[in-house]
N, C-alpha and C positions, 0 to 999 in steps of 0.2 A: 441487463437492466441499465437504463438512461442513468445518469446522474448531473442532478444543477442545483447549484446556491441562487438564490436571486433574492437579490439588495441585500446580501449580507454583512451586519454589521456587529462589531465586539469593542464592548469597553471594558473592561475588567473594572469589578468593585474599589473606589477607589481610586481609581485615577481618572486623570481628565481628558488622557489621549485615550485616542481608537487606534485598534491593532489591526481591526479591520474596518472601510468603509462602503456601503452600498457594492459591496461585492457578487457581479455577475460571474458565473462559469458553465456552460455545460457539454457533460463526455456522453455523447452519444452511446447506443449499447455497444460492448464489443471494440472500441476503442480507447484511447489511451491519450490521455492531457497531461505535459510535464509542465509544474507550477515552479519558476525560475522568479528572483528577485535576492539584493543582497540581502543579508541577516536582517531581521528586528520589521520585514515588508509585511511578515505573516503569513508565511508559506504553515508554518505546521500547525497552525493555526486555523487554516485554513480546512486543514488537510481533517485534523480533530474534531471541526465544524461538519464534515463532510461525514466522516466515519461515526457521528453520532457520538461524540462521548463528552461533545463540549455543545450548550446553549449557544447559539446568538444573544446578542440582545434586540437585534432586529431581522428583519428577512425567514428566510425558510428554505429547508435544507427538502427537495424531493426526488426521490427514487423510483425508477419504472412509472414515473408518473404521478407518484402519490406523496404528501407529502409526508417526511416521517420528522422524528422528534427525540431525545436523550431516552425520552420515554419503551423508543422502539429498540434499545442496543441490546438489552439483553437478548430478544429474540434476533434482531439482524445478523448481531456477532456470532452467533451458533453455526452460522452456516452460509450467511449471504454475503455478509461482508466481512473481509480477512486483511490483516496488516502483513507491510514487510518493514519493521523496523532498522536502522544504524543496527541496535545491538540483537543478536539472531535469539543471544539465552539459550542456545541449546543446554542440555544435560549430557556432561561431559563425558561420564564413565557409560553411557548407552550409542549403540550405533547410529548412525544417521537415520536407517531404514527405523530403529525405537524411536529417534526424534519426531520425525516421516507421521507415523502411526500413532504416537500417544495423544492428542488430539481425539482426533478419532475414536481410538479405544475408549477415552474417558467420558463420550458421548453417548458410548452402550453398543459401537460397534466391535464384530468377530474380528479377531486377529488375522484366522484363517481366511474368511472372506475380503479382509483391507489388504494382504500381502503384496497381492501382484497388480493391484494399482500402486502404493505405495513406490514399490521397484518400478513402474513405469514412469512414472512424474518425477520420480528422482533420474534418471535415465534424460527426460525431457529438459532438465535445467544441466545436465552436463555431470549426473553422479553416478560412475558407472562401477561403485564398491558401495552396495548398501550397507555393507556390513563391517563397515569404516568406522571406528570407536570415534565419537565426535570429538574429544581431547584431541586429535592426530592429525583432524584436519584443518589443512591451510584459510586460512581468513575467508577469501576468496571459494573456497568448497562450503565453508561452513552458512557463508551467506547464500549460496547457492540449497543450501540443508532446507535454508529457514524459507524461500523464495518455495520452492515442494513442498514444504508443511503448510504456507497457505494455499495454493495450488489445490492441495489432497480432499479439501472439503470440496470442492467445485464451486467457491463461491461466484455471484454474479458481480461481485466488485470487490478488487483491491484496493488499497491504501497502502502508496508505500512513502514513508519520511526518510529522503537521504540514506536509503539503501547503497548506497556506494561510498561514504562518508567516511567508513572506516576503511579503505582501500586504496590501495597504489591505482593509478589512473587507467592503464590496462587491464589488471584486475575488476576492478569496479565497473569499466564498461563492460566487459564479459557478464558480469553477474546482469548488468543492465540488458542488456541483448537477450541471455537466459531468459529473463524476466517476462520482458514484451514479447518473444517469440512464441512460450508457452500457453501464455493466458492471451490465447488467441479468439478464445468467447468470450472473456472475460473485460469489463469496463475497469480501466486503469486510471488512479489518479497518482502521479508521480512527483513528489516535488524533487529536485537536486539543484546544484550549483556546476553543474559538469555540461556546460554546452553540448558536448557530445552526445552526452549522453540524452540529453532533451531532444535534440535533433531524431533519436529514434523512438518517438511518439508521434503519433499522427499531429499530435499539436501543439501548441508552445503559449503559455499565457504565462510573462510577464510581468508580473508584482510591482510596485515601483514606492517608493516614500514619499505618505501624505498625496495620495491621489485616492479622489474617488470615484465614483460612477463606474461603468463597465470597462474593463480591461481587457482588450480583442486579443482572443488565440492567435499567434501567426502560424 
């Protein structure tokens, strides 16, 4: 599924600045937009706008074409659209492969039936011990847990905030590389502060302070 904000704009209650203005973006199906700018330009904000969980105060958030609304998140979230957060939240005393799967399972799917996707999507981001108690693993495993946990729905778009954020700089690229190599159907919207790591998105849009109108992908 396509995804694009157009004219998107945010004032929060209360104040007099915009966090966002007349903001354009769109990630075609199937590709991947990294959203760079320093602190406070409104990358995750952006990113919240995108994922349905925050109004605009202007503009309109549309997917696959249609426009959707805060309105639509409970149902998008179920299965269309999936976060990779900074912090993963696994459940520590369960394995990766239970991390993997609970999802899932709490959705009213089989155990037996989710097994051997589960072990393949974790396989596919670089986890090749499902049965790795999450406590044990390294930062870098663990963000790679939580990158297959949204992976395992098949959504048609992610959402990832500074997925690399809490990572040594080789770490965090790997887990970035995992990410975009995986959700290879999948429409990406990526924010970071990791030049590198932007560079492996099909496209790079920019954020910048107190600018409005449209901001071009490079």
């Amino acid at each position: 599924m396509s995804l694009a904000l157009t004219d998107v704009s945010l004032t929060y209650p209360g104040t007099a600045r915009a966090v966002l203005t007349n903001l354009n973006l769109f990630v075609p199906t199937g590709t991947s937009l990294a959203l760079m700018g320093p602190s406070g330009t409104g990358k995750s904000t952006a990113l919240a706008i995108a994922g349905l969980l925050l109004a605009p105060t202007s503009g309109e958030v549309t997917i696959d074409g249609q426009t959707r609304t805060v309105r639509d998140a409970p149902t998008m979230l179920r299965g269309e659209i999936a976060w990779v957060l900074q912090s993963v939240n696994l459940l520590p005393r369960r394995t990766a492969l239970d991390n993997v799967l609970l999802p899932a399972l709490a959705a009213g799917g089989s155990r037996d039936d989710l097994h051997d996707d589960a072990v393949e999507v974790l396989l596919r981001v670089g986890i090749e011990s499902p049965d790795q108690v999450a406590r044990t693993l390294s930062g870098g495993q663990a963000q790679r847990v939580g990158v297959a946990r949204a992976l395992m729905s098949r959504p048609a778009v992610i959402i990832a905030d500074e997925p690399t954020a809490n990572l040594d700089i080789a770490t965090g690229r790997g887990v970035a590389r995992a990410l975009l190599q995986a959700a290879t159907e999948t429409t990406v919207l990526l924010a970071t502060h990791d030049e590198h790591v932007a560079e492996m998105a099909d496209a790079i849009l920019r954020l910048e302070p107190e600018v409005s109108g449209d901001v071009a992908p490079s």
